[in-house]
N, C-alpha and C positions, 0 to 999 in steps of 0.2 A: 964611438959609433962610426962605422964603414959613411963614407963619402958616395952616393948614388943620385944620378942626374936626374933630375924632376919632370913629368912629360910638361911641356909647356900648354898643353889644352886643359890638364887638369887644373894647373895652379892660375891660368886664366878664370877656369869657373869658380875655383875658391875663391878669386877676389869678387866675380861677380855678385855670389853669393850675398859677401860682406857688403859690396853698394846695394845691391835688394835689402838689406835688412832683413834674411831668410838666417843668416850667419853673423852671431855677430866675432868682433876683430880677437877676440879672448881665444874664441874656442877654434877660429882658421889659425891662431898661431898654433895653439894644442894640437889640432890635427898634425901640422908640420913639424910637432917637436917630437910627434912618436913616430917619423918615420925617419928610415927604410922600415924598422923595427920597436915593436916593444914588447919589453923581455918580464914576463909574469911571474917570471921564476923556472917553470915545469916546463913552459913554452915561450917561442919568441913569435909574435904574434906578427904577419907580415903586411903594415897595411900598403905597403909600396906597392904591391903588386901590380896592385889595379892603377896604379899609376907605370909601372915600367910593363905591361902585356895585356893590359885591357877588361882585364876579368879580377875579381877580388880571390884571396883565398876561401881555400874550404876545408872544412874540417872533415876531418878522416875519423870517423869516432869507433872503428871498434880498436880495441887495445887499453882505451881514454877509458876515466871513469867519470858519471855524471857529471860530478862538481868540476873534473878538467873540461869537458866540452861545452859546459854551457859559460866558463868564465871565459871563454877564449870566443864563444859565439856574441857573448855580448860586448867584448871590446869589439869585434868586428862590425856589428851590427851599431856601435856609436859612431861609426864612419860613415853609416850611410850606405846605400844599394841596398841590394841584395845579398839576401846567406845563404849558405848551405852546409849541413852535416850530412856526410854520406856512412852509411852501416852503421847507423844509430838506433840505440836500443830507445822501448819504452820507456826506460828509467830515464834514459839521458836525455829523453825531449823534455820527460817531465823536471828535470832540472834545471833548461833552458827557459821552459816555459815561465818557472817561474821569476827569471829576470829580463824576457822578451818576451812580451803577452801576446803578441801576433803575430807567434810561430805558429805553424800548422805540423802535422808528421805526417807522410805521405808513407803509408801503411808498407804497401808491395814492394815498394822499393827501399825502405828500410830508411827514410831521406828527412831530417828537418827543414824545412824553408821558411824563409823569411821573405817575401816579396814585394818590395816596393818599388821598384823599377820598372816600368811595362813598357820601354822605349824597345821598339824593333831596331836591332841591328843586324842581325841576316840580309842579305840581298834575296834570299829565295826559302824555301821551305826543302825541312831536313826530314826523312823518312825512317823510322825506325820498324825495325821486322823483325818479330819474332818465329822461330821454326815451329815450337811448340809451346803448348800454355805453361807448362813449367820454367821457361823462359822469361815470362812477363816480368819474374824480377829485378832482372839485370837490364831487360829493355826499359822498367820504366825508368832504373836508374839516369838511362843515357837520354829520355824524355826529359827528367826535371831536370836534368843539366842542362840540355841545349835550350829548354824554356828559357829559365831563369839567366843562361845568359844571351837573352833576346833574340832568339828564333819563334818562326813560328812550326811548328812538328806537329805531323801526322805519323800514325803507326797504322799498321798492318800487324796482327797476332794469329800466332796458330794457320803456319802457309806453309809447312817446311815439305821436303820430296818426298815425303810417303805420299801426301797429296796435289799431287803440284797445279792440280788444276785451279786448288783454291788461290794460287800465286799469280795463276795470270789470268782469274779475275780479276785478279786488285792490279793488272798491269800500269792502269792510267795513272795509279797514285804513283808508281814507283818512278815512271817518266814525267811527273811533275818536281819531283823532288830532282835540286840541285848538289846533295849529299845524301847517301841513301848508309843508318847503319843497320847491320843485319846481325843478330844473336842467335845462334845455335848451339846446343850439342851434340850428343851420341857420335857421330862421324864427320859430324861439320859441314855437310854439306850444301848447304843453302847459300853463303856468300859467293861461290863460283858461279851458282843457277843464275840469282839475281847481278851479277856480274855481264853475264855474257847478254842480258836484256838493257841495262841500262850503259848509257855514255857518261858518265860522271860516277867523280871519285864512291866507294865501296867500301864501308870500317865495317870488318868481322870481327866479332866479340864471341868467341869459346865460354861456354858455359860449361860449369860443372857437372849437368844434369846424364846422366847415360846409367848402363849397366855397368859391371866390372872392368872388362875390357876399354871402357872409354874413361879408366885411367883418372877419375875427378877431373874432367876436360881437356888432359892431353891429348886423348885424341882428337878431338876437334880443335886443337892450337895447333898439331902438326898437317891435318887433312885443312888447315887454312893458309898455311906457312907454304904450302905446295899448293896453292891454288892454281889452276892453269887460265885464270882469268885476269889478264891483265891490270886490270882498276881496281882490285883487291889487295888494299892494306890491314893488316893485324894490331890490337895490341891483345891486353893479358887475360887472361881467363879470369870471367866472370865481370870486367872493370866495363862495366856500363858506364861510369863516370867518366872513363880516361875516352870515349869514344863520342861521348856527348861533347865533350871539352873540345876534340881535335876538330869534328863537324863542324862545331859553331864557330871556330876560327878559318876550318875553311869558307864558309859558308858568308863570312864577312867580307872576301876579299873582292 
């Protein structure tokens, strides 16, 4: 097993842990003997993580079949924090469920969670926008992410430029927000509008959602790629998750 340096604030509260009597000495060594890694077979389950970048892993469940995502949810979820499975089917919650009773499925966005963490780590509040309500899936994806990894988040739904006036009603929310991400598609338009209104970083998220021409969201990945609004960063079509993750890391700093 690879050699990986340990965060010294984690391995401080694991012993904490153990003098409370919250932990006892058996199970801080177990924790410590499955990391960087522990290999299930099908997966190698990473509890390091949350120890070497601050956020635990998350399961990526569509490809998985039940029985893969929920044994891998519930090694993660004998660590402690928070979980998350993202593009997880109804089958697969109902497999998790039944070896983590206090999972919930967060419908819209496709999302298993597990929450037991409600410690804020955000320094400010992250805004999520959606262009149109066929969108709301991918937004909320990028909600439960920056929840569960300790933000607090507001959204804004259904503001994109066929109506713009509905956008800057909601102007005040978008100037309170210290990260703002914005999900569109058809032509992508919205992350340059909200761009050019707010001072703080801009994740645009290309959705699938358009006619033929808009390409299953390339054209809204390439009408964002060329954004002429400076504070406008991109990642992948559709990845509400990948956009919740980067906010909540900026949002920590």
């Amino acid at each position: 097993m690879p050699s990986v340096p340990l965060n010294a604030e984690a391995i401080r509260k694991l012993f904490d842990q153990v003098k409370t009597g919250s932990l006892s000495p058996d199970d801080a060594v177990a924790r410590l003997r499955h990391l960087p890694f522990e290999d299930l077979g099908f997966a190698k389950v990473d509890h390091h993580r949350s120890l070497r970048v601050g956020m635990p892993e998350v399961v990526f469940g569509e490809g998985k079949t039940p029985t893969q995502v929920a044994q891998i949810f519930a090694r993660l979820a004998k660590h402690g924090g928070n979980v998350l499975a993202t593009r997880a089917s109804k089958e697969q919650f109902a497999a998790v469920r039944k070896k983590v009773a206090k999972t919930e499925y967060r419908e819209l966005a496709r999302a298993v969670v597990l929450e037991r963490d409600h410690k804020k780590y955000g320094r400010g509040v992250i805004a999520v926008v959606s262009a149109g309500t066929a969108d709301i899936p991918v937004a909320e994806e990028a909600v439960i992410t920056a929840e569960l990894m300790g933000n607090d988040v507001e959204h804004l739904y259904d503001v994109g430029v066929a109506g713009i006036h509905r956008l800057l009603a909601n102007r005040d929310a978008l100037t309170r927000a210290r990260v703002v991400i914005v999900c569109a598609g058809m032509e992508g338009a919205l992350p340059s509008v909200v761009g050019g209104l707010v001072g703080v970083p801009v994740i645009a998220v290309p959705t699938s959602i358009g006619y033929g021409a808009a390409f299953k969201g390339l054209a809204a990945l390439l009408g964002m790629m060329n954004s002429c609004a400076s504070n406008v960063s991109v990642v992948n079509i559709d990845n509400g998750f990948g956009a919740g993750y980067v906010a909540s890391l900026i949002n920590r700093l």
